[in-house]
C-alpha positions as CSV (number, residue, x, y, z in Angstrom):
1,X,11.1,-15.4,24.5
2,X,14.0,-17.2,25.5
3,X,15.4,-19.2,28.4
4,X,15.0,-17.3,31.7
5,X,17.1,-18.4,35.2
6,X,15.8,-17.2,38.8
7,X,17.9,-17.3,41.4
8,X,19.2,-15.5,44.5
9,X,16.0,-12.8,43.9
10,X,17.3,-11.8,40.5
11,X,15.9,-13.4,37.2
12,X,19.4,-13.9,34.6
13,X,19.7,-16.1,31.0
14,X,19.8,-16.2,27.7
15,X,16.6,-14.7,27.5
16,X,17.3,-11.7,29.5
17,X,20.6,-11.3,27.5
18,X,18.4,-11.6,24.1
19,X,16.1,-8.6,25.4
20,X,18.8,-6.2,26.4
21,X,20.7,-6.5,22.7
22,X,17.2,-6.5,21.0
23,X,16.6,-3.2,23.0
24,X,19.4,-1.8,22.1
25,X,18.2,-2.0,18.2
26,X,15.0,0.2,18.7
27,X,14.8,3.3,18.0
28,X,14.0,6.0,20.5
29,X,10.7,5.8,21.2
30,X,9.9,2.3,19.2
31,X,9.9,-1.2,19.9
32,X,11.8,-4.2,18.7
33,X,10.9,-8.1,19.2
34,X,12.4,-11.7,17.9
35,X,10.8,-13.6,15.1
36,X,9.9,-16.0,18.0
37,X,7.8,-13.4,19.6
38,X,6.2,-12.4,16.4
39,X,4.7,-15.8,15.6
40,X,3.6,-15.9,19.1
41,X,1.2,-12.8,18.9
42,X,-2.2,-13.2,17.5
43,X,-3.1,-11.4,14.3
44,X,-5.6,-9.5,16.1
45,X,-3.8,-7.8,17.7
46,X,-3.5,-3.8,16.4
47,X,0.2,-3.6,15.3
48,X,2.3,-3.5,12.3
49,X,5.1,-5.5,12.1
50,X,8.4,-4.2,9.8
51,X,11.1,-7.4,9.3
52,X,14.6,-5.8,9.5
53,X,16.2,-9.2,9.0
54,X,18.9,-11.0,10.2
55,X,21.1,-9.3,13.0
56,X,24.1,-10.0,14.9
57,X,24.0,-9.8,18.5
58,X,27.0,-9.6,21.2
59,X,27.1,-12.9,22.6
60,X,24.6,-14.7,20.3
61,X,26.6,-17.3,17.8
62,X,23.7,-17.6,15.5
63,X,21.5,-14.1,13.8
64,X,18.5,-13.1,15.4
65,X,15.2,-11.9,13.0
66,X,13.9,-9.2,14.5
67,X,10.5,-7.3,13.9
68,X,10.3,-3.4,14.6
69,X,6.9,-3.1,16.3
70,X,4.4,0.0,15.6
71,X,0.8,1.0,16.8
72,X,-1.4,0.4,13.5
73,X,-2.5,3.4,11.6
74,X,-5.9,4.9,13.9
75,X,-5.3,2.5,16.3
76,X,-5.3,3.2,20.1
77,X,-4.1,1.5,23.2
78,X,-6.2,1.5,26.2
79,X,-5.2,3.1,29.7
80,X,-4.4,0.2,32.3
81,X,-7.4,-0.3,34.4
82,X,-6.5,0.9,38.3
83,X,-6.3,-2.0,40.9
84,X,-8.2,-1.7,43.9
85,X,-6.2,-1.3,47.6
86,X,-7.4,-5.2,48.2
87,X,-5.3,-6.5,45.1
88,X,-2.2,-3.9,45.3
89,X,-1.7,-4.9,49.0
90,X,-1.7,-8.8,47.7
91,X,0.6,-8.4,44.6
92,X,4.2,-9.4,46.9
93,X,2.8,-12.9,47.8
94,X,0.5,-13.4,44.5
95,X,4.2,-12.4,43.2
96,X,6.1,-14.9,44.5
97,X,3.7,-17.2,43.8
98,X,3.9,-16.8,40.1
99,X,7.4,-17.0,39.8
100,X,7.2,-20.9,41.9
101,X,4.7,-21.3,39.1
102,X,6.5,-20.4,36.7
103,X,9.8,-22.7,37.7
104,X,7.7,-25.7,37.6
105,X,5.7,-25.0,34.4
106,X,9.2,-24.1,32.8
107,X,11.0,-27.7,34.5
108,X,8.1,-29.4,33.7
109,X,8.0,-28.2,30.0
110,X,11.3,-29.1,29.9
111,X,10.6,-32.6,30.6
112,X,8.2,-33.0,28.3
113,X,9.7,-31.5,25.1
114,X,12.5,-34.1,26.2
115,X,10.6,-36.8,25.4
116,X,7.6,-35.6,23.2
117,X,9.8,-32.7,20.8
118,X,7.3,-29.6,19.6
119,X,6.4,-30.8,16.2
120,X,8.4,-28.1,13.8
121,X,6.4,-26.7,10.5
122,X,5.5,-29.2,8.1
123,X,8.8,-29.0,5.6
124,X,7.8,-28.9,1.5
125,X,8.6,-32.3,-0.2
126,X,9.1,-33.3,-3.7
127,X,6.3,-36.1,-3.5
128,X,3.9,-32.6,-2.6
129,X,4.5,-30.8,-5.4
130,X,2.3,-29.4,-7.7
131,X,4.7,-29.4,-10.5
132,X,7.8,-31.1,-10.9
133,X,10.6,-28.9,-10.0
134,X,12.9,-27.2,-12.4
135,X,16.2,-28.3,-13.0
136,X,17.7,-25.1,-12.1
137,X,16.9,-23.0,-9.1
138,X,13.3,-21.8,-8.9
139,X,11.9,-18.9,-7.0
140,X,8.6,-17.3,-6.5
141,X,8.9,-13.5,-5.2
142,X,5.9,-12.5,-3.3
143,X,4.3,-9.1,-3.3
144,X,6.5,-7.1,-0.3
145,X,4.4,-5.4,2.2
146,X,3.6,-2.0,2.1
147,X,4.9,-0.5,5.4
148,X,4.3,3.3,4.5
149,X,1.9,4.9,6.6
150,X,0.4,5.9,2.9
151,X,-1.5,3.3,1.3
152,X,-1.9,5.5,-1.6
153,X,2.3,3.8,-1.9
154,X,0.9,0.5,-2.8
155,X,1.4,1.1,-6.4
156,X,5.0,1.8,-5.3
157,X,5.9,-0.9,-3.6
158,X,3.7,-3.6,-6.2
159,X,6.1,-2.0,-8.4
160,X,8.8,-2.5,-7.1
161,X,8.3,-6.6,-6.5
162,X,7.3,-6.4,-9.9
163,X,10.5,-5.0,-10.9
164,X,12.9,-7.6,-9.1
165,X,10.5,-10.4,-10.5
166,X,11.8,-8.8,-13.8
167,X,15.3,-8.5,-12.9
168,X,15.5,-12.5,-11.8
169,X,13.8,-13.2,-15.0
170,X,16.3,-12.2,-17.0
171,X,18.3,-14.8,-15.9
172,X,18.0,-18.0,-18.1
173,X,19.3,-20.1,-15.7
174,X,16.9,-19.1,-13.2
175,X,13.0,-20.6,-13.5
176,X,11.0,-17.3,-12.0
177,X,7.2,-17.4,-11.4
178,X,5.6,-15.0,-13.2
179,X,3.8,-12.1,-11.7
180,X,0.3,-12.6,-12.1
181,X,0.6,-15.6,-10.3
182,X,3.3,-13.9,-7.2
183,X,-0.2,-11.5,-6.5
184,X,-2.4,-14.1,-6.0
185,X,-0.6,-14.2,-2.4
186,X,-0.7,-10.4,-1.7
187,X,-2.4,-9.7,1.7
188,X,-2.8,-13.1,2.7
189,X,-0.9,-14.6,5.2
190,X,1.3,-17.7,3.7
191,X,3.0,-21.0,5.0
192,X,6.3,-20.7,3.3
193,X,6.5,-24.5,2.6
194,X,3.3,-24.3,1.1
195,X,3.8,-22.1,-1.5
196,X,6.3,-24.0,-2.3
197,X,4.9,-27.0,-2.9
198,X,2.0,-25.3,-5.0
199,X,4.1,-23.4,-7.3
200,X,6.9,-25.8,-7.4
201,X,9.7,-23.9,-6.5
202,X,12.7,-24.3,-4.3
203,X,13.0,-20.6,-3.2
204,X,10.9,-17.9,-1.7
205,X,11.6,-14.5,-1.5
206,X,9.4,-12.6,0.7
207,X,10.0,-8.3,2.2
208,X,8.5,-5.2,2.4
209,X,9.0,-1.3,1.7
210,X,8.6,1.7,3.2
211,X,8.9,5.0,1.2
212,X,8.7,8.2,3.1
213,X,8.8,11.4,1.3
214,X,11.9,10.4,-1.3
215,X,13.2,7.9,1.7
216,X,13.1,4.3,0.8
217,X,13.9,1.0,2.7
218,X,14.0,-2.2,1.8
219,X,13.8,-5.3,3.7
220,X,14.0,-8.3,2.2
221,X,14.9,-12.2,2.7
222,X,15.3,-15.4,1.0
223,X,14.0,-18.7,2.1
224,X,14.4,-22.0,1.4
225,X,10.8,-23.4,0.3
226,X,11.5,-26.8,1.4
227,X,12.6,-26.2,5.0
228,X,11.4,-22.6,5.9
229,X,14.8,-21.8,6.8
230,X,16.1,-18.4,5.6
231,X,19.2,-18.3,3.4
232,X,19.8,-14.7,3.9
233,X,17.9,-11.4,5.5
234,X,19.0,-8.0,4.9
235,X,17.8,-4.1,5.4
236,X,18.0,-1.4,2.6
237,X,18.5,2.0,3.0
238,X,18.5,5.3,0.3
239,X,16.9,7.9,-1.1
240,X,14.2,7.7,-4.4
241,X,17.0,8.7,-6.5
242,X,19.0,5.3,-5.1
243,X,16.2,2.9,-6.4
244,X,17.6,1.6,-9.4
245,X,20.9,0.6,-7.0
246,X,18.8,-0.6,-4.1
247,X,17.1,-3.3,-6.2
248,X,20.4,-4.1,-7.6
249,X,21.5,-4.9,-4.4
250,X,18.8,-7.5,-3.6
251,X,19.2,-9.1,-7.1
252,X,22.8,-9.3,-6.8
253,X,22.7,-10.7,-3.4
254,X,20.1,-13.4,-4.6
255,X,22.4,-14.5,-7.3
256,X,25.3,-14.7,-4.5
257,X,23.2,-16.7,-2.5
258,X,22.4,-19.2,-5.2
259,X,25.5,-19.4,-6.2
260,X,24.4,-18.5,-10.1
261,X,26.8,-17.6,-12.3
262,X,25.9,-15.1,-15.3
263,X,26.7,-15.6,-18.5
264,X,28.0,-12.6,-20.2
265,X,24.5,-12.1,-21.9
266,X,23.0,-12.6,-18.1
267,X,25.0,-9.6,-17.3
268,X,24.6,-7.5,-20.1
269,X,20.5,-8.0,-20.2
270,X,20.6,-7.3,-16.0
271,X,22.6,-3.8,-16.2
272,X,19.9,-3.0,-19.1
273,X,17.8,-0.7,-17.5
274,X,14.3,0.9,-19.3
275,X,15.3,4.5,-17.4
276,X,17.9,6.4,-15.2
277,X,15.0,8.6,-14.4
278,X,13.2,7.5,-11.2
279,X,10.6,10.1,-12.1
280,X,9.8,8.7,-15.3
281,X,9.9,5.1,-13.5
282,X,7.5,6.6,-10.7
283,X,5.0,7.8,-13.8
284,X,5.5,4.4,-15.5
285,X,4.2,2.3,-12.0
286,X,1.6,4.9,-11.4
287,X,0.3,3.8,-15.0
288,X,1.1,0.3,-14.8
289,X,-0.8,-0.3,-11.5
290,X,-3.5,0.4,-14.6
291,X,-2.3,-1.6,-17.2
292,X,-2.3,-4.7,-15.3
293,X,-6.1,-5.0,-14.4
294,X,-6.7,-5.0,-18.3
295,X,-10.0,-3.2,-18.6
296,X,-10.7,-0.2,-21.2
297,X,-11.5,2.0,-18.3
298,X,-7.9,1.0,-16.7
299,X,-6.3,1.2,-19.7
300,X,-7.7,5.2,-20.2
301,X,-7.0,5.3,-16.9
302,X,-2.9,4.2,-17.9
303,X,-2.1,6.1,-20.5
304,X,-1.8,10.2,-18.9
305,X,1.0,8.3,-17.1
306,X,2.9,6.7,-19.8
307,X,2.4,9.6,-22.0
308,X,4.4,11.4,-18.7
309,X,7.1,8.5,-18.4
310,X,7.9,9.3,-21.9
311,X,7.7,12.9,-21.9
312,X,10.1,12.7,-18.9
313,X,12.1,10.0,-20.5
314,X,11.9,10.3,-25.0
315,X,14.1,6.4,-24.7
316,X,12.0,4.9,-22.1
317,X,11.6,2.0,-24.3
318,X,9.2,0.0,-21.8
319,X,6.7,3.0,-21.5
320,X,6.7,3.2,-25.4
321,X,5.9,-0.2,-25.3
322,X,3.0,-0.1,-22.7
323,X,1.6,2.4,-24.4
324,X,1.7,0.9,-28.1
325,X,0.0,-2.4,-26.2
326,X,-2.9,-0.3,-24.8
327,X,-4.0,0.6,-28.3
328,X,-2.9,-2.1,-29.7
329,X,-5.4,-4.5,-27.6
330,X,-8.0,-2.2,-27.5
331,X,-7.8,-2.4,-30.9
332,X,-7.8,-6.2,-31.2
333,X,-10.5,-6.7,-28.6
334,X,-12.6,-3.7,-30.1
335,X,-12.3,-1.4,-26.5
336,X,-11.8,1.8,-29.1
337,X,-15.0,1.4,-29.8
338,X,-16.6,2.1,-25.8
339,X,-13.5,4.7,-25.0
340,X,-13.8,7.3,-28.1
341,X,-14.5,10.0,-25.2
342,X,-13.3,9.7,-21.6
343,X,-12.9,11.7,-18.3
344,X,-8.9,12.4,-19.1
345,X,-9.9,14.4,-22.5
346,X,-7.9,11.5,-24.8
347,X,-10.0,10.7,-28.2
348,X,-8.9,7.0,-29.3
349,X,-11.4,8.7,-32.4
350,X,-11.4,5.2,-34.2
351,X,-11.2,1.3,-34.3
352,X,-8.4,2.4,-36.9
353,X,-6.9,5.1,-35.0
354,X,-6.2,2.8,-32.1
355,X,-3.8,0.8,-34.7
356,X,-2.4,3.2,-36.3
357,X,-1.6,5.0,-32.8
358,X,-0.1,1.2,-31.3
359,X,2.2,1.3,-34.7
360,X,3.2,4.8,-33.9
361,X,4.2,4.0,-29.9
362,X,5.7,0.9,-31.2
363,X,8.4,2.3,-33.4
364,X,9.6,4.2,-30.7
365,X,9.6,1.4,-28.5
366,X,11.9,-0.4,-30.6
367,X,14.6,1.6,-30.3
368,X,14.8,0.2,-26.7
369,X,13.5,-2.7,-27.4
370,X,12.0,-4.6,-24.9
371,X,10.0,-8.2,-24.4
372,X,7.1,-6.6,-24.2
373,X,8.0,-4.5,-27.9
374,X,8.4,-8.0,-29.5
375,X,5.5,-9.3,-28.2
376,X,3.5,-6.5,-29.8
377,X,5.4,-6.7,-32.9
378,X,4.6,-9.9,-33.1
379,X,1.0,-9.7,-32.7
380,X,0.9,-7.1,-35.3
381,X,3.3,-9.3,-37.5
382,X,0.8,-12.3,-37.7
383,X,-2.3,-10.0,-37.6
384,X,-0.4,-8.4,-41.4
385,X,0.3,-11.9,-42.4
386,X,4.0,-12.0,-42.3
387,X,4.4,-15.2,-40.2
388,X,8.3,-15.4,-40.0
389,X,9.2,-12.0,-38.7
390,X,6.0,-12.9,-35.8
391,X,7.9,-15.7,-35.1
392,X,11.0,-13.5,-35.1
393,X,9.8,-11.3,-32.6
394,X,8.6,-13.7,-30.5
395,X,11.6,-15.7,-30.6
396,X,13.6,-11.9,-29.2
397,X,10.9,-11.5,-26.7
398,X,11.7,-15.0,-24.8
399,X,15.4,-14.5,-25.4
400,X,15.4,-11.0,-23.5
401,X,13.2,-12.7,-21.2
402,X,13.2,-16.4,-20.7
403,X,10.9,-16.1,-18.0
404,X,8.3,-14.1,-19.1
405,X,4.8,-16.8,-20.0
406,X,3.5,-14.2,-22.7
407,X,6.1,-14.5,-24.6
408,X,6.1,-18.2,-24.9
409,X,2.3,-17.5,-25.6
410,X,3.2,-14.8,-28.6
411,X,5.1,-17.4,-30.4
412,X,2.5,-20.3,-29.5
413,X,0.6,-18.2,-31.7
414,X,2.8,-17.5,-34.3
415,X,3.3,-21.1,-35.1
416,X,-0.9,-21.6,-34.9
417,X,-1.1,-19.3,-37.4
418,X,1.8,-20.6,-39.6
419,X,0.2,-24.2,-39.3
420,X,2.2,-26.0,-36.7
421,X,-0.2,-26.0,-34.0
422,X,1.6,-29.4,-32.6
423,X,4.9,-27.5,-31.7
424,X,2.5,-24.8,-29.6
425,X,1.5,-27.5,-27.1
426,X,5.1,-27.3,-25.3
427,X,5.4,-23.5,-25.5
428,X,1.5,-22.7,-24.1
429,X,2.2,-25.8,-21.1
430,X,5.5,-23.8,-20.5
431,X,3.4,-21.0,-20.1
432,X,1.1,-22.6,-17.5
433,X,3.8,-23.8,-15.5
434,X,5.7,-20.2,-15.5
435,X,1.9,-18.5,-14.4
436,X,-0.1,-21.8,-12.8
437,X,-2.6,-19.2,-10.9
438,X,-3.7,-17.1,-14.4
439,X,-3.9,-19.7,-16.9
440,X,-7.1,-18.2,-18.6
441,X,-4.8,-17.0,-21.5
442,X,-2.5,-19.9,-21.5
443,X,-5.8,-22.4,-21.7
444,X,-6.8,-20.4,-24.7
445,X,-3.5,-20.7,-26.7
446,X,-3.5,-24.5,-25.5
447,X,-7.1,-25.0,-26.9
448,X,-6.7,-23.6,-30.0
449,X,-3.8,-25.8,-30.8
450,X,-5.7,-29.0,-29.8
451,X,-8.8,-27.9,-32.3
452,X,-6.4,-27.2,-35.0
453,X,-4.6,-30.4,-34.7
454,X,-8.7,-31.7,-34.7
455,X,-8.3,-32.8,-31.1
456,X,-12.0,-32.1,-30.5
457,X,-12.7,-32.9,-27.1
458,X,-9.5,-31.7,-25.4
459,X,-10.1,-28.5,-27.3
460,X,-14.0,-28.0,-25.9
461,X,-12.7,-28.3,-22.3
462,X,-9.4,-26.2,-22.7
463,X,-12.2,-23.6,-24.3
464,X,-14.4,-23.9,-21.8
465,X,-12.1,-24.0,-18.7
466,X,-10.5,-20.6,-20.3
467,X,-13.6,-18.9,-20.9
468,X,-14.7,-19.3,-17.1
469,X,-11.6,-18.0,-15.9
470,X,-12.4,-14.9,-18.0
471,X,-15.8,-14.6,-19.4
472,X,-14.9,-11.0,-20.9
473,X,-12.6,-12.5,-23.3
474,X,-15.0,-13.0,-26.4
475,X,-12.9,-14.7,-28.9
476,X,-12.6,-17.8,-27.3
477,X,-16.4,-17.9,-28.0
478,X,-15.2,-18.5,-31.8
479,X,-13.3,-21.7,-31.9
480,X,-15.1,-23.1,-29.2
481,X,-18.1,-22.7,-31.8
482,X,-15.8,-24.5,-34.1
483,X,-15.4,-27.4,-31.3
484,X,-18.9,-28.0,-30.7
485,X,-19.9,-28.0,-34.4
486,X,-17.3,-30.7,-34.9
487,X,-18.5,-32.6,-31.9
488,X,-22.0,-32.6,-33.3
489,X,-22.9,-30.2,-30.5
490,X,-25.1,-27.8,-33.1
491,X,-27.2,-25.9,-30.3
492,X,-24.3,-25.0,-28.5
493,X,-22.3,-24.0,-31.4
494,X,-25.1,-21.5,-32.5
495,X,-25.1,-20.4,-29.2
496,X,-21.8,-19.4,-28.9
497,X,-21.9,-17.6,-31.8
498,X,-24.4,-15.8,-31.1
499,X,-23.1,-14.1,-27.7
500,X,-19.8,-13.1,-29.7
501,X,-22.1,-11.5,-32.6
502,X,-23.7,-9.9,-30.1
503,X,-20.7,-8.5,-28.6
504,X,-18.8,-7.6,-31.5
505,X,-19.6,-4.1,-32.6
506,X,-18.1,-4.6,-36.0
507,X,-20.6,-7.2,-37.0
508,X,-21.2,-7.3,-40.6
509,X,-22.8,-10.4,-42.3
510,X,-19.5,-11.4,-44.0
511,X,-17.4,-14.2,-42.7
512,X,-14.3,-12.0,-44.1
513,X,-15.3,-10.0,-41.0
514,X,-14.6,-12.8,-39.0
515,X,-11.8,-14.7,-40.5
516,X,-9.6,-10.8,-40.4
517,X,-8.9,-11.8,-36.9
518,X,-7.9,-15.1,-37.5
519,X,-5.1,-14.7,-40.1
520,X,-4.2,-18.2,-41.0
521,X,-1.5,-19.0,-43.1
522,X,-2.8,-22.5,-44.7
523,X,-5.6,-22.9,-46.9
524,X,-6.6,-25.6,-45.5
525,X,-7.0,-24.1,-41.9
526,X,-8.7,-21.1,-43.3
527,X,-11.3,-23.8,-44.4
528,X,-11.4,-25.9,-41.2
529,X,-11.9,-23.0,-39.0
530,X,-14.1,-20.6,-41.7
531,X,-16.1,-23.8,-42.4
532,X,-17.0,-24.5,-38.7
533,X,-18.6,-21.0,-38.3
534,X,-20.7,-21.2,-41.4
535,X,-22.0,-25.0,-40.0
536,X,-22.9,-22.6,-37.0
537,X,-25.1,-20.4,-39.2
538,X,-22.8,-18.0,-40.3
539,X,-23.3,-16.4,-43.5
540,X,-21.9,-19.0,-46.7
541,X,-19.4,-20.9,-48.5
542,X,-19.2,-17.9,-51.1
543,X,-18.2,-15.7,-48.8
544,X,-15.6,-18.2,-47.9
545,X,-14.4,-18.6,-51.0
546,X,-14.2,-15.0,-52.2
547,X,-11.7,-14.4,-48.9
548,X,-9.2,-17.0,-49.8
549,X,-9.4,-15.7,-53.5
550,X,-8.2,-12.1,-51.5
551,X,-5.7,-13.5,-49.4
552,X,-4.5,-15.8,-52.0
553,X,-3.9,-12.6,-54.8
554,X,-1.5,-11.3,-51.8
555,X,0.6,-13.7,-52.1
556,X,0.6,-15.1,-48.1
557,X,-1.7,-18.0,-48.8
558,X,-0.2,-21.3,-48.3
């Protein structure tokens, strides 16, 4: 699609030129086309489409995107119907006819865009944005395309956008979107500018892979979010065993582009990798395509491939840690329980067993340590009682990670426990800003603050808001019984309670039971929060009592 000049019988231009270098790109036997042809063909129609960037072409002054055209995958073009004698013997003069209709449709067009310009794409504005923007360069990196003829390579190519979201996040002075809100976008087709504004970033980068055997390209670009306009485009080439240096390359090149300078510590954290192993990395993303959906079948389903990362890989310190997070949620949200036998032959065998096994996988863990490590430690530090070193941890997790929303929500949590609810406010909205599309989690840590600072109402709809996002996350059932009691709202509150009793196989008439899981480090918000429940109608004010006198003969009791 360019412009095209007849004359003398022959048809020349910029246009023709364009085709002859774009044909020369293609590979025997494929097809290449311009970005400008791309956006011009409908979505219907049955092809795959593989972006191999920016390119250089003889004669051109400015790069040229072009698009390496396939048939889709079962897809089958139809043989061109035969014209009958009547319409062959007219084609010379229906031909020349087309051509003087073309020269006035193109002369014509040209008048008009003179004086009424094509409208270009609606360009991102600050006034649009969903959230202000940073004040250092922002970027959201949206899920690349799988271009394998193997869909069973999603997992590998998820893993690897997950992977250079990871890289960029380890760059303080970079604001990167977090992942679970990147995959809200995968499969859809996306307005640049848009995403943008609803994220509130500056920069978009956007690409796809295609692995073939132990073959891997990369193509990737980055794009300004406010204009649409691409910064830089560029292909990848290598082997399996090139990965690691692959993704590299597209970090480093993003860094170049934004004209970022790393700090030493940048530097140091970025050339930490979790394995030189790309077999043990394969075995890691094969469980972590798992992992991520969160669910005690998914997580049985994870760990026969962490348990090979780490056999293929003793110092992979982020497999240690996936695996030490499995147990160590199932045993907080009581999936042990629903998973003692499963398909794979594992035997989580206990409640306990799950704990013990998360303490285990964490130990190793820390000898790499990664965010994820200190967020478990964490967890596990509060859930013992021993509020500094969760606050520790946590503290290591962001600082290895600056971009990563749980951590900001691990030590949100630390300070709820420790009493200083108020100071969790700015980490959990941090958190919200860093994942806007999954703020189920973040709404939850939020809430909880507001009820401990007694913030009643804000708390009920932060609680409420959370638990519709994710109904299967019982615990926010508890304080929100706490909220409603406190808001006079009594039917409600015993209502809540009830669906977590009747969810929580552990149920024993004791408030101890309860209160375990909420380790609080004050007296007085072991009585706020304890007090609530028994308004709700659970068990006494003995029962209370006889758990602070526990926790306050070990000596953590504030």
């Amino acid at each position: 699609m360019g412009e095209i000049v007849i004359g003398d019988g022959t048809a020349t231009g910029a246009g023709v030129v364009l085709a002859q270098r774009i044909e020369q790109l293609a590979e025997p036997g494929s097809l290449c086309i311009t970005a400008a042809l791309h956006e011009a063909l409908p979505r219907r129609m049955p092809f795959d489409l593989e972006n191999l960037g920016e390119q250089e072409l003889k004669g051109f002054d400015e790069t040229v995107r072009v698009y390496c055209v396939r048939l889709s995958s079962g897809k089958s073009v139809p043989p061109p119907q035969r014209q009958n004698h009547r319409l062959a013997s007219a084609k010379p003069s229906r031909l020349l006819g087309a051509i003087a209709m073309v020269v006035l449709l193109l002369a014509g067009g040209i008048a008009y865009w003179s004086k009424y310009p094509v409208p270009k794409e609606e360009s991102a504005s600050l006034e649009g944005m969903a959230h202000p923007l940073p004040d250092k360069p922002s970027i959201v990196v949206l899920p690349f395309i799988n271009m394998s003829d193997d869909p069973s390579q999603e997992y590998f190519v998820d893993g690897m956008t997950e992977d250079l979201i990871t890289d960029l996040a380890k760059i303080e002075s970079l604001f990167v979107i977090a992942r679970n809100t990147a995959f809200t976008y995968k499969g859809k087709s996306v307005v640049i500018p848009e995403v943008a504004m609803d994220l509130g970033v500056k920069y978009v980068l956007e690409g796809s892979v295609r692995r073939v055997v132990d073959r891997v390209r990369i193509n990737a670009q980055l794009i300004d979010g406010a204009s649409g306009g691409h910064i830089w485009a560029e292909r990848y080439d290598g082997s399996l065993a090139d990965v690691f240096t692959l993704q590299d390359k597209v970090t480093g090149e993003i860094i170049s582009a934004l004209k970022i300078t790393l700090t030493p510590e940048e530097q140091l954290r970025r050339e930490r990798r979790g394995t030189d192993n790309p077999d043990a990395h394969d075995a890691y993303l094969r469980g972590w395509q798992f992992y991520r959906r969160y669910t005690p079948e998914d997580f049985v389903a994870a760990i026969p491939h962490f348990e090979r990362a780490v056999e293929l890989d003793p110092d992979y310190g982020l497999a240690w840690a996936a695996l030490a997070s499995v147990y160590w949620t199932s045993y907080r949200k009581s999936y042990a329980w629903t998973l003692i036998v499963n398909p794979y032959g594992h035997n989580f065998a206990s409640w306990l067993d799950a704990s013990h096994k998360a303490e285990r996988y964490l130990s190793q863990a820390m000898r790499n340590p990664t965010p994820l490590a200190h967020q478990i430690e964490s967890q596990m530090s509060f859930n013992f009682r021993q509020f500094d070193k969760a606050l520790s941890e946590a503290e290591q997790a962001i600082a290895l990670d600056p971009n990563d929303p749980e951590g900001y929500l691990a030590k949100a949590w630390a300070l709820i426990y420790a009493g200083r609810a108020e100071e969790a406010v700015a980490l959990a909205e941090t958190g919200l800003q860093l994942d806007p599309y999954y703020p189920a989690s973040h709404l939850y840590v939020l809430g909880m603050a507001q009820l401990m600072m007694q913030q009643y109402m804000e708390a009920e709809a932060m609680l409420e808001r959370g638990l519709g996002l994710n109904p299967e996350n019982k615990n926010i059932l508890l304080p929100l019984t706490v909220a409603y009691v406190h808001l006079d709202k009594q039917d409600q509150a015993r209502g809540a309670l009830k669906q977590f009793i009747d969810f929580f196989i552990l149920y024993a008439p004791k408030i101890e039971t309860y209160m375990e899981w909420w380790p609080f480090k004050r007296e007085e918000d072991i009585r706020f929060f304890g007090g609530g429940l028994i308004t709700a109608g659970l068990c006494c004010d003995e029962q209370l009592e006889a758990y602070i006198d526990r926790v306050r003969q070990g000596g953590t009791l504030e």
